[in-house]
VOVEXSE-447722 format. One record per residue (C-alpha): residue number from 1; x, z, y. Coordinates in steps of 0.001 Angstrom, whole numbers, padded with zeros to 6 digits. Example, Ala and Ser with C-alpha at 12.3 -4.5 7.8 and 13.67 -1.06 7.14 Angstrom:
[1,[012300,007800,-004500]]
[2,[013670,007140,-001060]]
***
This chain:
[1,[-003635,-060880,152620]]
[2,[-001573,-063795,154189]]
[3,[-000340,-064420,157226]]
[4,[002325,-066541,159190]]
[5,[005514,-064944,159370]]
[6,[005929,-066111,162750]]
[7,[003559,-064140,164472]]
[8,[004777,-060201,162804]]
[9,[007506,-058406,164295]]
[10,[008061,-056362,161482]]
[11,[010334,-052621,161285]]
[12,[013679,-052843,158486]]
[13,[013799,-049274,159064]]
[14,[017023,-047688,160861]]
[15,[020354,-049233,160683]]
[16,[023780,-047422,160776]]
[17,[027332,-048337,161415]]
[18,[030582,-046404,161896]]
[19,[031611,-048920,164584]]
[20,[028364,-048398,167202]]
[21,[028004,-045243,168785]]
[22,[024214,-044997,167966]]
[23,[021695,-046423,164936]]
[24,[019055,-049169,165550]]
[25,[015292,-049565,164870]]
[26,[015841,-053458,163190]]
[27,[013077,-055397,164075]]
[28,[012233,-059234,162647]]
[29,[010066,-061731,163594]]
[30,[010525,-065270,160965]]
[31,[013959,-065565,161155]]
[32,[015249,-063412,165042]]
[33,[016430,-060116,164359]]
[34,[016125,-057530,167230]]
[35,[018160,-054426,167033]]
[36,[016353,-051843,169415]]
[37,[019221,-048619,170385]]
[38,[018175,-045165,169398]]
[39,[019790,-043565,172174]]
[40,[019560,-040310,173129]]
[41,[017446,-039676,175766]]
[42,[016101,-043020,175441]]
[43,[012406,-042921,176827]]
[44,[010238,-045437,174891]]
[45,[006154,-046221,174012]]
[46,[006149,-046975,170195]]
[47,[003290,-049628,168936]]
[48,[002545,-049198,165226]]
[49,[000738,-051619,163206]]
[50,[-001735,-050611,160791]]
[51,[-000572,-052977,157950]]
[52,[001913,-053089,155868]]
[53,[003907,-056210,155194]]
[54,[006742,-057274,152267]]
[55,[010109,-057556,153782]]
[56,[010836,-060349,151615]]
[57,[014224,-060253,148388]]
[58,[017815,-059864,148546]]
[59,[020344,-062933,147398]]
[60,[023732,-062732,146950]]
[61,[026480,-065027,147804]]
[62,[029463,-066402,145739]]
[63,[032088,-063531,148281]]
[64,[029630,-060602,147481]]
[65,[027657,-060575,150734]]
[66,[024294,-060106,151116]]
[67,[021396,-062878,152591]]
[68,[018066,-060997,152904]]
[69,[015075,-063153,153296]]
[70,[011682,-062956,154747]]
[71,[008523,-063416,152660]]
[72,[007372,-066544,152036]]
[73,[003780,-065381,152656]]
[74,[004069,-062351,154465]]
[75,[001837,-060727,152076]]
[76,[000211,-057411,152723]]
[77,[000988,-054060,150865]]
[78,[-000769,-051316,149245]]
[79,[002860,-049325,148895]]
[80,[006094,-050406,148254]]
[81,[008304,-052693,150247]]
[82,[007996,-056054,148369]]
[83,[005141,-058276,147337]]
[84,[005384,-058924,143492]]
[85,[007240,-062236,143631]]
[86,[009749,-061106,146348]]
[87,[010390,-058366,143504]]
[88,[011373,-061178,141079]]
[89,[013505,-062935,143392]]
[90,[015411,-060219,144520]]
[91,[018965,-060185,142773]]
[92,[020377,-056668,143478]]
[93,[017615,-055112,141557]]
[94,[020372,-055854,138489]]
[95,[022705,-053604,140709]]
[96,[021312,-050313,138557]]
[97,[021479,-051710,135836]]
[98,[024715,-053867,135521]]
[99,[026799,-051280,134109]]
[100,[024115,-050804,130747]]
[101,[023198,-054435,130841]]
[102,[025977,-056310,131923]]
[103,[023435,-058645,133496]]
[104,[024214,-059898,137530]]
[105,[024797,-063190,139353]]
[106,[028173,-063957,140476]]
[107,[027402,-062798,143657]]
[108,[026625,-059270,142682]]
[109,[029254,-059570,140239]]
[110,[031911,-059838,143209]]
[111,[030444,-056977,145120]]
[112,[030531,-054679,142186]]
[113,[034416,-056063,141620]]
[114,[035332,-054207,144985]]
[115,[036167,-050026,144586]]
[116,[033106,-047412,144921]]
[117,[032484,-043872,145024]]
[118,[030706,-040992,143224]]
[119,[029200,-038471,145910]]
[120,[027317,-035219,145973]]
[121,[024796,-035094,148834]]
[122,[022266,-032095,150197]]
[123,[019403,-032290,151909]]
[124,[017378,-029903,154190]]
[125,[015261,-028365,151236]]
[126,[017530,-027525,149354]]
[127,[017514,-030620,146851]]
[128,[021015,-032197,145800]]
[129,[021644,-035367,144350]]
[130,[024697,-037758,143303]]
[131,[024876,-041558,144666]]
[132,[027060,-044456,144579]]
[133,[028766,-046173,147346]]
[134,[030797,-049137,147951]]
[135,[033869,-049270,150057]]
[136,[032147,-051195,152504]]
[137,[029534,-048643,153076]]
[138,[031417,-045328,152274]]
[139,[029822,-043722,155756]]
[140,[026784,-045431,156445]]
[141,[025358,-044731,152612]]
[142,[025244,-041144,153844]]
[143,[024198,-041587,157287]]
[144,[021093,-043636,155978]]
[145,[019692,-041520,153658]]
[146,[019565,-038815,155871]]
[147,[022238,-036064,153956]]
[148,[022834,-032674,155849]]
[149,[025904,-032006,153814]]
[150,[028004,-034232,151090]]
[151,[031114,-034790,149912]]
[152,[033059,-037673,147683]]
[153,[033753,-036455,144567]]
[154,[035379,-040052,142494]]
[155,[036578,-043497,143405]]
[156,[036644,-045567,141009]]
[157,[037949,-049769,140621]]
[158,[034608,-050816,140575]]
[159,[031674,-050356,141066]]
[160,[030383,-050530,137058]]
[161,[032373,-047741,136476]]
[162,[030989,-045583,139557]]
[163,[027455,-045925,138260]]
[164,[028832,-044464,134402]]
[165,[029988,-041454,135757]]
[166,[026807,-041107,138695]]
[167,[024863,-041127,134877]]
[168,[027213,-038729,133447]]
[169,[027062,-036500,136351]]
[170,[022997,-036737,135821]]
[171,[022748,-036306,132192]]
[172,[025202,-033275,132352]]
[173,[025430,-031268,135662]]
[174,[021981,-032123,135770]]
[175,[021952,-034073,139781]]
[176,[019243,-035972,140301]]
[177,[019954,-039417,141771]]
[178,[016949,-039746,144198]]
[179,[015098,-037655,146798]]
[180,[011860,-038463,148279]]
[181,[011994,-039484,152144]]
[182,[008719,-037330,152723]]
[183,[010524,-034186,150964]]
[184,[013656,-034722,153626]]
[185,[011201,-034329,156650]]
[186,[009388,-031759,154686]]
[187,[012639,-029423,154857]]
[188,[014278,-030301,158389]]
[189,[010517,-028542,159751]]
[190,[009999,-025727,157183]]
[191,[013295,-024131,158108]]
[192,[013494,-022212,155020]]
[193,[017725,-022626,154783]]
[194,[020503,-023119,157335]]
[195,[023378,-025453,157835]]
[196,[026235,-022658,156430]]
[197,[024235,-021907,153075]]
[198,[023262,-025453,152048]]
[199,[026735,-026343,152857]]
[200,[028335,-023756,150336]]
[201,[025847,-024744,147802]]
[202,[026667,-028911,148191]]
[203,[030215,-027814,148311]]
[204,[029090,-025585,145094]]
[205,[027806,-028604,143080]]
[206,[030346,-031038,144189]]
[207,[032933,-028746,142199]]
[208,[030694,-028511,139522]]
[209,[030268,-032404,139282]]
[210,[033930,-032623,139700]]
[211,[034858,-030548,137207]]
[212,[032984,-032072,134598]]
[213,[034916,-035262,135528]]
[214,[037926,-033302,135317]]
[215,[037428,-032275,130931]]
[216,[036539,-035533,130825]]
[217,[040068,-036539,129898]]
[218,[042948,-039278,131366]]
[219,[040498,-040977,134096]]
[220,[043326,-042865,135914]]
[221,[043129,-044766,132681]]
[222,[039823,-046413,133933]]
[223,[040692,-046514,137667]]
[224,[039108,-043419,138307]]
[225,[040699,-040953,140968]]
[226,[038885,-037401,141742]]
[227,[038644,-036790,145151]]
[228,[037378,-033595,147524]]
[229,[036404,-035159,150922]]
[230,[033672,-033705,152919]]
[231,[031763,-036541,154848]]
[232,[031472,-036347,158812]]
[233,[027854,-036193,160323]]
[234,[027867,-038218,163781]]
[235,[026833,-036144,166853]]
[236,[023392,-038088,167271]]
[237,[022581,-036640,163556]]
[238,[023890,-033386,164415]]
[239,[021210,-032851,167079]]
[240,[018470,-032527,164179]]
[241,[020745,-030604,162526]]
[242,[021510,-028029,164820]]
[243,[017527,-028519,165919]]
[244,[016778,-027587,162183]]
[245,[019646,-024918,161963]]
[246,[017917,-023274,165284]]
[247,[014055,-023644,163652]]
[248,[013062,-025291,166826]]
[249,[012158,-028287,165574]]
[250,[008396,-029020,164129]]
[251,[006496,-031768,162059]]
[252,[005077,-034918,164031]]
[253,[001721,-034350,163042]]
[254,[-000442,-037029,164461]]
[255,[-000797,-040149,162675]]
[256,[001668,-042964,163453]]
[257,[000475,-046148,161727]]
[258,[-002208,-048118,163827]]
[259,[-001412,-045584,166592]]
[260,[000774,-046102,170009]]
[261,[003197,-043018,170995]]
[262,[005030,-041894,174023]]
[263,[008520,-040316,173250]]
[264,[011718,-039503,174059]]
[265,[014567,-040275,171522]]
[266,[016841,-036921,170835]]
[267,[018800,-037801,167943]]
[268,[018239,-039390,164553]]
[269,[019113,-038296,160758]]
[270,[018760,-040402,157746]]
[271,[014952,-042419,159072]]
[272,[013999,-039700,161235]]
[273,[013657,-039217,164661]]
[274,[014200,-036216,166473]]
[275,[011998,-036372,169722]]
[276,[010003,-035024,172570]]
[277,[007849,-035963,175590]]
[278,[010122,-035268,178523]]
[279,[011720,-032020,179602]]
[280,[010928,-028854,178408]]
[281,[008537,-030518,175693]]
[282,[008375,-029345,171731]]
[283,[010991,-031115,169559]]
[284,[008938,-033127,166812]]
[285,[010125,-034991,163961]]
[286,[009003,-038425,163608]]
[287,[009310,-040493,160130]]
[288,[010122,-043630,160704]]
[289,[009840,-044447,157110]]
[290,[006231,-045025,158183]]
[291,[007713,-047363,160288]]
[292,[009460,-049566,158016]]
[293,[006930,-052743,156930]]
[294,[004781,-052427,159865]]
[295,[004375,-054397,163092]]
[296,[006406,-052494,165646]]
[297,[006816,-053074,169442]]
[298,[008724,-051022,172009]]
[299,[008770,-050805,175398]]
[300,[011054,-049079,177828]]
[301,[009719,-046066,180071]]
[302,[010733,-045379,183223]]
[303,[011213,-042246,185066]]
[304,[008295,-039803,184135]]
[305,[005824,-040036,181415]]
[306,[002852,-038504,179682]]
[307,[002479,-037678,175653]]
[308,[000028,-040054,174382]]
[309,[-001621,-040981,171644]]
[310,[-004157,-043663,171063]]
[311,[-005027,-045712,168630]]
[312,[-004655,-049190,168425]]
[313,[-007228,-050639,165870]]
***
């Protein structure tokens, strides 16, 4: 399936920053960008497209900054993100891989040059994983994928050297280094931990990790300095928390692609969206993963509303 670019306002998913007081639904139609406030209390009707669309490849420039662009034929999707050439084009898919390979553009080249970090994050379920970082995304690495608890555990020079010890950390410890999205939205509604125990058991496998590091010998040797630094959640992320903490929050159930919704924003973790349909109304988590690659419109509600649901093709 092709279509023009021009006429798809299509969801990036939700966008974080340490220096804005709330994230952002980012929306793009050709080459506008629209960057719609998840505020709380924020009353909106959601329009969800049934189709999903690439959202084009990733080049770098010659300072290390990024340039995304949009598909050059807006191609449809069965899964994924990106159509198969966008997937080709793309140049930090050799970011994984740079420090086995030693294969990048100069571009990725200078944004590896720049220090990183090793961290230990946990999620609602109980899962725990280790990541990477740059020192330009430190916080919002963490605040995107949706962590309940984490903490640094390593900064190294560079960001080839991070991604050695993140496989070290795997291959011994024995931390994965992804979680599924669906299995994050899966534990913030099943309520089968809390906030204090999954916090002593991140804070548990962050030693562990760090420790390893630690008999690992003279690391300052290779610009490597251990670190124990808990990260902060913001207060719009500790709403679900405390919401999942409390077991009062429950699954969004209906379906949300090809649909229309009524809601009211209450706070947002990782791509999800704590919400409900006015006062005194269930609390619901929404995916919004299900958002990203699909036409999405919003519109602004005012005063009282009505839960709906209806579909739109």
């Amino acid at each position: 399936m092709i279509l023009e670019r021009e006429n798809r306002q299509l969801c990036h998913g939700i966008s974080f920053s340490p220096h804005e007081p709330v994230p952002v639904l980012r929306l793009r139609r050709g080459d506008e960008w629209v960057n719609e406030p998840l505020s709380e209390n924020r009353s909106i009707k959601l329009r969800v497209g049934q189709t999903k669309f690439c959202l084009g490849y990733v080049t770098m420039r010659d300072d290390g900054s990024r340039t995304l662009h949009s598909c050059p034929k807006l191609k449809g999707l069965n899964t994924g993100t990106q159509c198969e050439g966008c997937r080709r084009s793309d140049q930090s898919k050799f970011m994984h891989q740079f420090h086995k390979t030693g294969e990048a553009p100069q571009g990725l080249r200078k944004y590896l040059e720049q220090p990183h970090f090793l961290y230990v994050a946990s999620f609602a379920h109980g899962a725990t994983k280790v990541g990477t970082t740059s020192t330009q995304s430190k916080w919002t690495r963490l605040a995107q994928q949706g962590a309940v608890s984490a903490r640094y555990v390593a900064r190294a020079s560079d960001g080839g050297a991070i991604r050695v010890l993140e496989d070290l950390v795997t291959e011994h410890v024995g931390l994965k280094q992804q979680v599924r999205q669906k299995s994050k939205v899966k534990g913030l509604t099943s309520w089968e931990l809390d906030e204090t125990s999954l916090d002593a058991a991140n804070a548990l496998e962050a030693t562990r990790a760090k420790k390893f590091l630690e008999a690992q010998g003279e690391l300052a040797a290779y610009g490597v300095e251990l670190l124990d630094q808990k990260w902060e959640q913001p207060a719009y992320a500790m709403e679900v928390v405390r919401a999942w903490d409390s077991k009062t929050v429950h699954p969004w159930t209906e379906p949300i692609a090809g649909h229309e919704m009524n809601l009211r924003v209450r706070g947002v973790l990782g791509q999800s969206i704590l919400v409900d349909s006015g006062e005194n109304t269930t609390l619901r988590l929404l995916d919004a993963a299900e958002l990203k690659t699909r036409e999405v419109d919003i519109e602004v509600q005012r005063g009282q509303f009505f839960e709906e649901q209806s579909p739109l093709f």
